[in-house]
C-alpha positions in Angstrom: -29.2 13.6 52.2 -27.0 11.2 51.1 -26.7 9.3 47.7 -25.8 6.0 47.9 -24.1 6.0 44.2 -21.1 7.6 42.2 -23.1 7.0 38.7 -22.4 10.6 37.1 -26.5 10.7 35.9 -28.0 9.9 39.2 -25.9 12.7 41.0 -27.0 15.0 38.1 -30.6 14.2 38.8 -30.4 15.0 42.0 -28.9 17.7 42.0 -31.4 19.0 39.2 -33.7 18.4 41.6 -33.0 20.4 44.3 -31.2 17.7 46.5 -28.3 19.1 48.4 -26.3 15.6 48.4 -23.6 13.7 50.1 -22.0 10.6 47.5 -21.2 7.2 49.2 -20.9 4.8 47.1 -21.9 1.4 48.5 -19.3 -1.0 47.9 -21.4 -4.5 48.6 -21.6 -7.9 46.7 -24.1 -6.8 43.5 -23.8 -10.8 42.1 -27.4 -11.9 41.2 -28.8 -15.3 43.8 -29.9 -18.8 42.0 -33.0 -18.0 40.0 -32.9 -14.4 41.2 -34.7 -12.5 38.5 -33.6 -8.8 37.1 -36.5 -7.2 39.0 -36.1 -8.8 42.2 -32.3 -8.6 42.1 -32.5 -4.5 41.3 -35.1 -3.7 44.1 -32.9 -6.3 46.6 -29.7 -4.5 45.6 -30.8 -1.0 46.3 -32.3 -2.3 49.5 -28.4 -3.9 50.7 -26.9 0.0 49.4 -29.0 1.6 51.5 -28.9 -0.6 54.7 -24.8 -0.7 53.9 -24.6 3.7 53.7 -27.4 4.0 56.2 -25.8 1.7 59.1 -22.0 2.8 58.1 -22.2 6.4 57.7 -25.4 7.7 57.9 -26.2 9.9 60.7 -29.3 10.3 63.0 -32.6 11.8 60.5 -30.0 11.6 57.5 -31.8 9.9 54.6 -30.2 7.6 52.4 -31.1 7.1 48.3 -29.9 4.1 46.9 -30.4 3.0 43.3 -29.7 0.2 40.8 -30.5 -0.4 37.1 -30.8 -3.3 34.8 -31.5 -3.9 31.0 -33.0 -7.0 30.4 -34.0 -8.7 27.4 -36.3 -11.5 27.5 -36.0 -11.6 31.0 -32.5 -12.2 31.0 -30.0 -9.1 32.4 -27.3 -7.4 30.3 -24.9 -5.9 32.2 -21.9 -3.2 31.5 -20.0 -5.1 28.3 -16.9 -6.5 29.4 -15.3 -4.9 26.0 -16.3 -4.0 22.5 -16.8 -7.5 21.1 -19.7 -7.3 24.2 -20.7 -4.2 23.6 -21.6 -5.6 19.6 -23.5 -8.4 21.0 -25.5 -6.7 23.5 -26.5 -4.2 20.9 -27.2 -6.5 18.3 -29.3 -9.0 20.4 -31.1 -5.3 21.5 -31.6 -4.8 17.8 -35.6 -4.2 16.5 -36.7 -5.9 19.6 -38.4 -4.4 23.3 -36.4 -4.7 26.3 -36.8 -3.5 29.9 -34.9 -1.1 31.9 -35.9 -1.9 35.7 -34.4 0.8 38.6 -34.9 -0.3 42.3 -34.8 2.4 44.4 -35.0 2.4 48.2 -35.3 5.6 50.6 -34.0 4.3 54.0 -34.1 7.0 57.3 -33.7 6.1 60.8 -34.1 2.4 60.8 -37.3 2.3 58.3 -37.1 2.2 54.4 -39.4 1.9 51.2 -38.0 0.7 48.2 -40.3 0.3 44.6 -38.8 -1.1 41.0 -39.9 1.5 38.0 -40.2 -0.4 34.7 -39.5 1.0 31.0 -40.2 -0.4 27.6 -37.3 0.6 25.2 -37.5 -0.6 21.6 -35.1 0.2 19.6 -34.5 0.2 15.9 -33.4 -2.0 13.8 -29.7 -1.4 14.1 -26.7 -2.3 10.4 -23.7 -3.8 11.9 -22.0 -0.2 11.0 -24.6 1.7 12.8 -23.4 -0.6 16.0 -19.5 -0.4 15.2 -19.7 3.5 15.3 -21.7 3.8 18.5 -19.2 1.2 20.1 -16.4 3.4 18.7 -17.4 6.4 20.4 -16.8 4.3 23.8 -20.1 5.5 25.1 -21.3 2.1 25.9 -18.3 0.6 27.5 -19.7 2.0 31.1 -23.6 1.6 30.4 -25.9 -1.6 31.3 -27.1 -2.8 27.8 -24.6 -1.3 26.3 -26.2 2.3 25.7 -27.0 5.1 27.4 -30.2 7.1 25.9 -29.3 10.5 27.5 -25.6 9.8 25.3 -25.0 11.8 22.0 -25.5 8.9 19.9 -27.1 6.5 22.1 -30.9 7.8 22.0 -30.4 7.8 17.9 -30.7 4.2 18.8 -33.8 4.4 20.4 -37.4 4.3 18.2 -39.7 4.7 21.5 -40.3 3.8 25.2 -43.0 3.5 27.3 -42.5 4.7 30.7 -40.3 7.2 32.7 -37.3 8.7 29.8 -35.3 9.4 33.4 -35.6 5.3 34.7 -34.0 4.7 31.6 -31.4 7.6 31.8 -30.7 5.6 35.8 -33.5 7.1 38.4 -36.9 7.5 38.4 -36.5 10.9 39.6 -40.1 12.2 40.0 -41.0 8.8 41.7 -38.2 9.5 44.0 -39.2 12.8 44.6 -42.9 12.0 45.4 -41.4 9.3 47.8 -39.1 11.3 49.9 -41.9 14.1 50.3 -43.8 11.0 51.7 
C-alpha cells in the first residue's frame, strides 16, 4: 500500500493501524480554483494525490491513500502560518469560536477510486494573548493548518471540545479509512 503523504501523523496512523506502507509524497499544484470552497478543494485535492502516485508509481493491485486537511473558520481556510505574526492571528481569530477541520481522503486501486470529506467541530477556548505567545513559542504551530495541532503537547490545552472523529482533526480519519479499504 502506498501513502500518498510525508505528514509525520498520517504515517503514524497508519502504521498504528496495521498498514505495511510505502510514502510518496505527491508533489501537485494544491492552490484552491475561483470560488472553490474548503470542502470541495480538500476532497478534489486528495483525488489529484492519488490519481498523480497511482498513475506515476503505483503498481498493478497497489492501492494508493491520499489525504488532505483544512481548518476553516467561517467558511474561509487557514492554512500553515507563513510565520509567527500568522501564527498569532490564526489563533486569535480561532479564539472562543467553532471552526471545522475537513480531511478528503481518496482510496484509488487499479483505475477505480472513492474519495469521502470527514468533518469536525473544534471549539476552542477562549485564548489571553500570553496563552497564544507561548504556544507560538514552542514552534508547534509553524507546520500545522490553523495554526495548531491537537495531538501537540500544548496544542489540545487549546481545545475545550469537538464533535466528530479526534483522529480527522489529528490529519486522517483513520477508522473511516479503515472501513473503506476493507470495502
Amino acid at each position: 500500500m502506498i501513502l500518498a503523504s510525508q505528514s509525520p501523523r498520517r504515517i503514524e496512523l497508519m502504521r498504528e493501524a496495521g498498514f505495511d506502507i510505502r510514502i510518496m509524497p505527491a508533489d501537485i499544484d494544491e492552490s484552491a480554483l475561483p470560488g472553490e470552497g474548503p470542502f470541495d478543494l480538500v476532497e478534489r485535492l486528495a483525488r489529484a494525490k492519488a490519481a498523480a502516485v497511482a498513475d506515476g508509481c503505483a503498481g498493478a493491485g497497489e492501492t494508493v491513500v491520499a489525504a488532505d486537511t483544512i481548518v476553516a473558520l467561517d467558511g474561509e481556510p487557514l492554512g500553515k502560518p507563513a510565520d509567527e505574526a500568522d501564527a498569532r492571528r490564526m489563533l486569535r481569530a480561532l479564539s472562543g469560536k467553532t471552526h471545522q477541520v475537513a480531511t478528503g481522503v481518496c482510496i484509488a486501486c487499479d483505475g477505480r477510486s472513492e474519495s469521502f470529506v470527514d468533518i469536525t467541530d473544534v471549539t476552542f477556548y477562549e485564548l489571553s494573548d500570553e496563552e497564544i505567545d507561548a504556544y507560538v513559542a514552542t514552534g508547534e504551530p509553524m507546520d500545522k493548518a490553523g495554526a495548531y495541532g491537537i495531538q501537540g503537547r500544548r496544542g489540545r490545552m487549546l481545545v475545550e471540545k469537538i464533535e466528530g472523529d479526534f483522529y480527522n482533526v489529528v490529519g486522517l480519519p483513520i477508522s473511516k479509512v479503515v472501513r473503506a479499504l476493507s470495502r
